[in-house]
C-alpha positions in Angstrom: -1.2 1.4 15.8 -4.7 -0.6 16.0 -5.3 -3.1 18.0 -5.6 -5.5 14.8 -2.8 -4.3 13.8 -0.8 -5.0 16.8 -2.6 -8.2 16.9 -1.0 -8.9 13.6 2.5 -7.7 14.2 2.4 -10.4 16.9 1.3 -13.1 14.4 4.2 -12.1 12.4 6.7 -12.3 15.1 5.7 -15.8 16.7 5.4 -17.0 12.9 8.6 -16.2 12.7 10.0 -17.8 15.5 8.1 -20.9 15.1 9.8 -21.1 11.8 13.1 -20.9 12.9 12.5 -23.6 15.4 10.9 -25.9 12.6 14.2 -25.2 10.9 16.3 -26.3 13.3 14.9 -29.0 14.9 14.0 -31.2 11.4 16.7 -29.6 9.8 14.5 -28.6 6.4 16.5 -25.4 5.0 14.1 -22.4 3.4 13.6 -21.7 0.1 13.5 -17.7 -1.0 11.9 -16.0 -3.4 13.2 -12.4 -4.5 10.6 -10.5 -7.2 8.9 -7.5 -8.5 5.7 -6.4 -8.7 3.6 -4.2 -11.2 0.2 -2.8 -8.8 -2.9 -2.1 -10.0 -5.4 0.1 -7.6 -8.7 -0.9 -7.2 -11.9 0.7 -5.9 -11.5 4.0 -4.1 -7.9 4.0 -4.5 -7.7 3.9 -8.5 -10.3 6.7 -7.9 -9.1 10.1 -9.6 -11.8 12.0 -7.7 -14.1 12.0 -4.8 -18.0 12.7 -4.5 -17.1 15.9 -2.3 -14.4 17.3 -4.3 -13.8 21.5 -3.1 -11.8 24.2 -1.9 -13.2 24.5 1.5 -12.7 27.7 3.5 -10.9 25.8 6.3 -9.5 22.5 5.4 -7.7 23.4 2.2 -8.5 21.7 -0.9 -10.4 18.7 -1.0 -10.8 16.0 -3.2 -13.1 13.2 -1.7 -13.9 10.7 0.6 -11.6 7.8 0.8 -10.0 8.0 -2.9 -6.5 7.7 -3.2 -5.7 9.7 -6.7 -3.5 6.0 -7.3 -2.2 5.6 -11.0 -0.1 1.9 -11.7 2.8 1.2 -9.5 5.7 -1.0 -9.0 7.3 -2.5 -6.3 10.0 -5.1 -5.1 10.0 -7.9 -2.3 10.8 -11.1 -0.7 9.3 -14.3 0.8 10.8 -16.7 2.9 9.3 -20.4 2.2 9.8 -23.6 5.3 8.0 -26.9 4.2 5.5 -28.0 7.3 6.4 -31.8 7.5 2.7 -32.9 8.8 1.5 -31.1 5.7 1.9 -32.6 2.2 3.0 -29.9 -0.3 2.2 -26.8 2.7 4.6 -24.3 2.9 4.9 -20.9 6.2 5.5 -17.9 4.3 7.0 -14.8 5.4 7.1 -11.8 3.4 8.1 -8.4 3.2 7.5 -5.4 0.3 8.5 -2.5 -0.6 5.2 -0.6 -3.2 4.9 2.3 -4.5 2.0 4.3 -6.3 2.1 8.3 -7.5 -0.9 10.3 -7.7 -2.9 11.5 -10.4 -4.0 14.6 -9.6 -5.3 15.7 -13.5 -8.9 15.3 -12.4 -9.1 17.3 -9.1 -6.7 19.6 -11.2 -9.7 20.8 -13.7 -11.7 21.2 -10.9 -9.7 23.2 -8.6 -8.6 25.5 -11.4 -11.9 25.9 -12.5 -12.8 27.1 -9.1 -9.9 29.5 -8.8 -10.5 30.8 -12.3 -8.1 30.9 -15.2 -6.6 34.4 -14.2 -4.6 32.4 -11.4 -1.9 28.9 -12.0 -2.6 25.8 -10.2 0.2 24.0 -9.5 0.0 20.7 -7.8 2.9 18.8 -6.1 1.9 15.4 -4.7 4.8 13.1 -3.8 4.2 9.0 -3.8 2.2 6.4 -2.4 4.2 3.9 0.4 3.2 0.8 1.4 4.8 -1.7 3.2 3.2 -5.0 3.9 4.9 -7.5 6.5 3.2 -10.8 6.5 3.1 -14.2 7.1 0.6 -17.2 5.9 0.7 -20.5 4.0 1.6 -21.4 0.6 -0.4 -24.8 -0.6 1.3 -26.2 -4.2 0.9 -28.8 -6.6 2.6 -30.6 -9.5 1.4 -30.3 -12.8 3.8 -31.9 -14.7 7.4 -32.0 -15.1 8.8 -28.8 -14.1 5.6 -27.1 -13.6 3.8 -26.1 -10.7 0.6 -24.4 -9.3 0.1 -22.9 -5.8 -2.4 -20.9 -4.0 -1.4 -18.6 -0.9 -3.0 -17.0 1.6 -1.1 -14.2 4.1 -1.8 -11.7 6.5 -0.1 -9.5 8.9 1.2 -5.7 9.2 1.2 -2.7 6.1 3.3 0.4 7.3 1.2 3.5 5.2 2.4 6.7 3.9 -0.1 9.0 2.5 1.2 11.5 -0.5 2.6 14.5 0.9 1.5 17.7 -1.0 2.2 21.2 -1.8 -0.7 23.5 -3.6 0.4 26.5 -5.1 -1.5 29.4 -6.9 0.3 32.0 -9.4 3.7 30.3 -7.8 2.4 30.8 -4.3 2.3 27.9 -1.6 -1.5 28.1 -1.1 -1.3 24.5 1.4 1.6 22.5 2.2 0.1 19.4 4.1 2.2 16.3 5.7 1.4 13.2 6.8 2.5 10.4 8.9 3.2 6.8 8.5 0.5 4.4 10.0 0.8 0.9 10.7 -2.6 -1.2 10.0 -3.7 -4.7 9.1 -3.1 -6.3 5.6 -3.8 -9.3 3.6 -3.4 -11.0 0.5 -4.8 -13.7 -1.7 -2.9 -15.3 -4.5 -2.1 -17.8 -7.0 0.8 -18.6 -9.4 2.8 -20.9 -11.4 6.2 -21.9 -10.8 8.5 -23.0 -13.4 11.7 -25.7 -13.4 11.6 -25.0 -9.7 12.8 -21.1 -10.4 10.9 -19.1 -12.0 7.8 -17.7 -10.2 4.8 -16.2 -11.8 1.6 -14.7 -9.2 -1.3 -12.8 -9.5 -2.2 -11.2 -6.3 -5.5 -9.3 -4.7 -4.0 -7.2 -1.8 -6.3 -5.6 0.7 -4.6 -3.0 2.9 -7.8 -1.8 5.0 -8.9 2.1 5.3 -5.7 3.7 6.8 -6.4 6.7 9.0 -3.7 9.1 8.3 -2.6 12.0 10.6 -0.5 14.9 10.4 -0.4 18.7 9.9 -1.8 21.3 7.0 0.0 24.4 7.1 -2.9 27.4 4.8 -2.0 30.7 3.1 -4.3 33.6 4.6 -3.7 34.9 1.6 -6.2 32.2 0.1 -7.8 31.3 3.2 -8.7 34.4 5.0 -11.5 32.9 7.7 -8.7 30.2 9.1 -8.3 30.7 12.4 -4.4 29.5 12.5 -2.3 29.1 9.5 -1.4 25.4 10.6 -3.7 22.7 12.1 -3.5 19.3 12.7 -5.1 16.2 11.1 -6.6 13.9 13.2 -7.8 11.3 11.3 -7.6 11.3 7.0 -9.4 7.7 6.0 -8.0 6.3 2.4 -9.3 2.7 1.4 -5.9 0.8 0.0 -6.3 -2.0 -2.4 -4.7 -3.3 -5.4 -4.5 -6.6 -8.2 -0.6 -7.4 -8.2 1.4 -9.5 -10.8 4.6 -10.7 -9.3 7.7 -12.2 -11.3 10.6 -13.3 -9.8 13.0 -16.4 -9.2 13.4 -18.7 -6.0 16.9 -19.4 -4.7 
């Protein structure tokens, strides 16, 4: 964990206990919201391919600096909303989700084939982007009219990170098998949105979720790697940039 993350895990908690004290002490109850999310990636994460994309003789196969392979996702979450009673129509928000993003690997397929030649079957197994961003912030909202309402938000805090896992094969044979771990980073997230008859909730969202720098282990074939020195090493360090445009839709209870 990074010190800014750990910095922001700590935000998080006290946020939350200072909003269980606000709770109780003016006796204002929270409002929920419950919603799902269609993702978008942006920059080097919507990136199919990489400037450096190889088969290296050590490493494995490669497909560029900090891109993510990231097609459209989905995900699902929550956010917790407690009036501030010094500040006219501010809301503390605290929020948890759950997204998800598969790979698309058709890019860095062509080229890795193209390397191995079309005597020989590429098959690529990547499983699915994780993210989970915890965070807390402040919610600043509007009426419009009668039953309609505008809001801005602005939260930061925690993202636990999974990197794809993959499996390479060539002609049916596991030429890499790589593994990573989660990492916990620093996260925030810009917004604004409409809500309707004081239920229905409508956001569009910019989430930044830093440059995550993934560890974990790659396990080579000699069979397709014949100058490794060991057949499994360890990754120290694997940087992917993760950012994405959000619309949200859900309803407040």
């Amino acid at each position: 964990m990074t010190k800014y993350a750990a910095l922001a895990l700590l935000l998080v908690i006290v946020s939350v206990q200072h909003l269980s004290a606000q709770e109780v002490k003016n006796d204002v109850k929270y409002k929920y919201l419950v919603f799902g999310t269609f993702s978008l990636p942006h920059g080097d994460f919507g990136y199919d391919v990489g400037t450096s994309a190889y088969i290296t003789r050590r490493n494995g196969y490669y497909f560029g600096d900090l891109v993510g392979l990231a097609k459209d996702g989905w995900g699902v979450g929550a956010e917790a909303y407690l009036p501030i009673n010094d500040l006219k129509n501010v809301d503390w928000v605290f929020s948890a989700q759950f997204l998800m993003n598969s790979p698309d690997v058709s890019t860095i397929r062509s080229i890795f084939q193209s390397d191995i030649g079309d005597s020989l079957t590429l098959g690529l197994n990547f499983f699915n982007w994780i993210n989970i961003p915890i965070m807390t912030g402040m919610r600043y909202k509007r009426d419009i009219i009668d039953g309609v309402n505008l809001y801005a938000e602005l939260q930061g805090g925690i993202n636990i990170s999974k990197e794809p896992n993959r499996k390479i094969t060539v002609s049916g044979n596991v030429a890499e098998d790589t593994k990573f771990n989660p990492y916990i980073g620093f996260g925030f997230q810009a917004g604004i949105g409409v809500i309707l008859f004081d239920r229905y909730n409508l956001s569009a969202r910019y989430l930044d979720l830093d440059t995550p720098s993934f560890t974990g282990t790659r396990t080579l074939s000699p069979q397709y790697f014949p100058t490794i020195v060991t057949t499994q090493s360890n990754i120290l360090g694997d940087q992917r940039r993760v950012e994405m445009f959000q619309i949200i839709f859900g309803i407040e209870l």
